[in-house]
TIVO-2410 file (N, C-alpha, C; in nm, 3 decimals):
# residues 60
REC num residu      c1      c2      c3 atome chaine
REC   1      X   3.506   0.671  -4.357     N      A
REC   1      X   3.507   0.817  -4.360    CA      A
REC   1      X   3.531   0.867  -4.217     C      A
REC   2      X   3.642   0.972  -4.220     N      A
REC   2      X   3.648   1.013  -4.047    CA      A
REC   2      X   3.547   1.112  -4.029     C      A
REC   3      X   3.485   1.151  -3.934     N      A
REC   3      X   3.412   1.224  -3.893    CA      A
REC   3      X   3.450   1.288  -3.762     C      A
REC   4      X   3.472   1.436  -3.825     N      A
REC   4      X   3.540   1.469  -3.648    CA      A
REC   4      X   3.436   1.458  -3.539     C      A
REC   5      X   3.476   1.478  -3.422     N      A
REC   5      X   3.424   1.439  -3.295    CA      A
REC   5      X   3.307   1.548  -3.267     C      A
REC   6      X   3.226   1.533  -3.156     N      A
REC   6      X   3.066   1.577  -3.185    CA      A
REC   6      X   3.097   1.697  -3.119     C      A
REC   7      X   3.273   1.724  -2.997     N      A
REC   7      X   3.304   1.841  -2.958    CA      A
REC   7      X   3.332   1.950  -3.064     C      A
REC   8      X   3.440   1.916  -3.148     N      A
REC   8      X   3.480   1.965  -3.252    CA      A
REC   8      X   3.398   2.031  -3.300     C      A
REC   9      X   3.334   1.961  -3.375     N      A
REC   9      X   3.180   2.025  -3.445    CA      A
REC   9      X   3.120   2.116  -3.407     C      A
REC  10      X   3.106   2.123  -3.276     N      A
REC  10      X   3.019   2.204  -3.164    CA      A
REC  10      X   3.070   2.360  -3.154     C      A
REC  11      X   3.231   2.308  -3.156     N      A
REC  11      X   3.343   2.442  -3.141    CA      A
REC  11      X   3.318   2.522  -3.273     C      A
REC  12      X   3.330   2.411  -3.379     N      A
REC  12      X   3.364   2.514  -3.521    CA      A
REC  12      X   3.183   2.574  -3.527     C      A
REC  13      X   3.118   2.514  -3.522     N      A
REC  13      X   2.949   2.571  -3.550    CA      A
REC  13      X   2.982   2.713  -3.453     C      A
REC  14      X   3.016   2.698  -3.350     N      A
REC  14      X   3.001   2.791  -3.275    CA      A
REC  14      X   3.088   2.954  -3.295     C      A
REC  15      X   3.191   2.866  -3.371     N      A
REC  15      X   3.320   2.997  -3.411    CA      A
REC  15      X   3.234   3.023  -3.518     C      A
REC  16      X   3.191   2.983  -3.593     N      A
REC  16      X   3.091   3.022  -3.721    CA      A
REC  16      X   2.961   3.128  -3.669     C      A
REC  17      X   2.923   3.101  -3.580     N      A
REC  17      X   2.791   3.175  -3.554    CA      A
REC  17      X   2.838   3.329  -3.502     C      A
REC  18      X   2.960   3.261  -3.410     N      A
REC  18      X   3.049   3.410  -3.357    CA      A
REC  18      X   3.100   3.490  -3.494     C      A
REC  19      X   3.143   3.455  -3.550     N      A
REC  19      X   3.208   3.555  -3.688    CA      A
REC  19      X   3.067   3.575  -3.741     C      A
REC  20      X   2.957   3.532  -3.785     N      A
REC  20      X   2.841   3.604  -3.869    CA      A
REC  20      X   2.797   3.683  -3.743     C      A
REC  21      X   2.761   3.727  -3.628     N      A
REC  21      X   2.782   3.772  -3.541    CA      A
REC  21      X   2.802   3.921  -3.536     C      A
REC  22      X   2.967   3.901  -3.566     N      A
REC  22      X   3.057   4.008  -3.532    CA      A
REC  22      X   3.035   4.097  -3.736     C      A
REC  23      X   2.965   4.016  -3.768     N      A
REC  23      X   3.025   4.045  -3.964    CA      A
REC  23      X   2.875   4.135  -3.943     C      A
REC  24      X   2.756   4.082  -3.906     N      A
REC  24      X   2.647   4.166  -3.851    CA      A
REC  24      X   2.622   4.288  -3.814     C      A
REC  25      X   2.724   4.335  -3.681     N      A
REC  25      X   2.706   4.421  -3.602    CA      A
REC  25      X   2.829   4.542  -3.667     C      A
REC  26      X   2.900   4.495  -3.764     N      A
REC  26      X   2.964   4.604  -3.852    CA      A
REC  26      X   2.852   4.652  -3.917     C      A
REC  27      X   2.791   4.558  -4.033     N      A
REC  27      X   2.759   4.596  -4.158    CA      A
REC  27      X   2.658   4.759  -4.150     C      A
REC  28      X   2.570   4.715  -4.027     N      A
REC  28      X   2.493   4.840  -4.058    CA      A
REC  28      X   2.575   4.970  -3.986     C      A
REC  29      X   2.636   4.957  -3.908     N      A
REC  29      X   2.757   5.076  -3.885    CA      A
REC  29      X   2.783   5.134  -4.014     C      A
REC  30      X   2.844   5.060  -4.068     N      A
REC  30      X   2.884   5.133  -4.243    CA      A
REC  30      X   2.813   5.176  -4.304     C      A
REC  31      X   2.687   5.127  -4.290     N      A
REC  31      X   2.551   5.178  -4.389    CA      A
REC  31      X   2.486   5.320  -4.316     C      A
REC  32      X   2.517   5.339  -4.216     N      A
REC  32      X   2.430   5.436  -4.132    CA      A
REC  32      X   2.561   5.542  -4.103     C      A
REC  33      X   2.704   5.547  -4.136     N      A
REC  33      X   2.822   5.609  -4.192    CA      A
REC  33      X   2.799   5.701  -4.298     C      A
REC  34      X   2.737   5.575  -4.431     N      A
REC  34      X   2.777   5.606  -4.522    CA      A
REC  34      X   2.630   5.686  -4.573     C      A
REC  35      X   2.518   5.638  -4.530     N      A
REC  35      X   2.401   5.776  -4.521    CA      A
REC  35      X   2.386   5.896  -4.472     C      A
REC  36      X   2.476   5.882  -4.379     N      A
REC  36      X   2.509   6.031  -4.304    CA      A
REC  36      X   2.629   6.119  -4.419     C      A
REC  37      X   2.705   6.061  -4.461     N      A
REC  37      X   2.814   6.092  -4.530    CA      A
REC  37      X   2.742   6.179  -4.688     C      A
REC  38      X   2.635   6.102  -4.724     N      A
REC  38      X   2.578   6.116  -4.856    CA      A
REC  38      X   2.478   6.210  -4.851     C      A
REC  39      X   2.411   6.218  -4.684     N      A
REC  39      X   2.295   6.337  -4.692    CA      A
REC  39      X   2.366   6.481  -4.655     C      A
REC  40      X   2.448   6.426  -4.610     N      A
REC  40      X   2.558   6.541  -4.602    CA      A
REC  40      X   2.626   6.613  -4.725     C      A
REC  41      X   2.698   6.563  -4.791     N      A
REC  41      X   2.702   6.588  -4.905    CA      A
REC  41      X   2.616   6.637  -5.043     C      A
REC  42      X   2.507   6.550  -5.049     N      A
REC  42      X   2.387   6.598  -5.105    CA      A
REC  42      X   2.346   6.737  -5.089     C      A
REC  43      X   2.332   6.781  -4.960     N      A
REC  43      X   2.287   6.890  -4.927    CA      A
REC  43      X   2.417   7.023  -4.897     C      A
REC  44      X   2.514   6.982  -4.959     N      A
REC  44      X   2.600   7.127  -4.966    CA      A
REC  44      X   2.635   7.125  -5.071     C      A
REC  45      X   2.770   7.223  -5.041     N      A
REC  45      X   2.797   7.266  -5.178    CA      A
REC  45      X   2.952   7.167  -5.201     C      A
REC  46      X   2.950   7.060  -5.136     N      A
REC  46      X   3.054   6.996  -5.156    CA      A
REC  46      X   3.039   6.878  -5.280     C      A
REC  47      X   2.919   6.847  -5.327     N      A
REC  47      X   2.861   6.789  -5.345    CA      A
REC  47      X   2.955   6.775  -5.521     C      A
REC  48      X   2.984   6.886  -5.545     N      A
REC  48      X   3.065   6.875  -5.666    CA      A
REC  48      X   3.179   6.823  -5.638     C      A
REC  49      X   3.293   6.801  -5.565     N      A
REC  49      X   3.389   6.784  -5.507    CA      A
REC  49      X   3.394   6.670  -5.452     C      A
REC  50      X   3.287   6.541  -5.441     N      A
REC  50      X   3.278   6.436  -5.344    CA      A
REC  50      X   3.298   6.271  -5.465     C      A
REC  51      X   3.337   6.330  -5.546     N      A
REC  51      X   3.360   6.196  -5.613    CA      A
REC  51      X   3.436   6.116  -5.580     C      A
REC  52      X   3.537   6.153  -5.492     N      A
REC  52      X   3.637   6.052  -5.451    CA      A
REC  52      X   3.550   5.998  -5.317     C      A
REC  53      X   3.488   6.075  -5.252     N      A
REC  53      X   3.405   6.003  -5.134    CA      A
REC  53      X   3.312   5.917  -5.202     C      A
REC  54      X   3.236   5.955  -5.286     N      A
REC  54      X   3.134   5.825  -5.357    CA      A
REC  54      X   3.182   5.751  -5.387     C      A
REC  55      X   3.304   5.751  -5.492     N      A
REC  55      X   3.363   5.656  -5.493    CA      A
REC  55      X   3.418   5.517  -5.406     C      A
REC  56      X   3.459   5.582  -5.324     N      A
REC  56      X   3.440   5.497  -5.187    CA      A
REC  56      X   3.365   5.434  -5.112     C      A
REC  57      X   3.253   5.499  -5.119     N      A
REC  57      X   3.124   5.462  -5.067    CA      A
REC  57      X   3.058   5.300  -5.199     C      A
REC  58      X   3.136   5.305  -5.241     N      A
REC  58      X   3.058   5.239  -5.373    CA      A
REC  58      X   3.125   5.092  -5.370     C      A
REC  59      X   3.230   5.103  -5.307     N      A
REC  59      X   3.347   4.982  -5.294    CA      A
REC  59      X   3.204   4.918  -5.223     C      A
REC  60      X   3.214   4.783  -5.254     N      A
REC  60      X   3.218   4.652  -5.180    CA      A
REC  60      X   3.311   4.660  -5.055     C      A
***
């Protein structure tokens, strides 16, 4: 069985930790977007009119 080299390994663990990382420091950006977006809405009179924004908000 080949087994790549103990550098290799070291590199890809490391590109791995960097992308969960970077996937991290989005996610709650979007969440703290998309609460501002919704208390906003909630509280006017747009609130009838925002289905295409919820909608969006709802995507994965």
């Amino acid at each position: 069985m080949n087994r790549p080299s103990p550098e290799l390994a070291a590199m890809k663990k490391a590109a791995r930790a960097e992308a969960k990382d970077r996937l991290r420091g989005l996610t709650p950006r979007r969440d703290e977007v998309s609460a501002r977006i919704i208390e906003h809405l909630t509280g006017s009179l747009e609130w009838s009119g925002a289905t295409a924004v919820m909608a969006y908000l709802a995507m994965p």
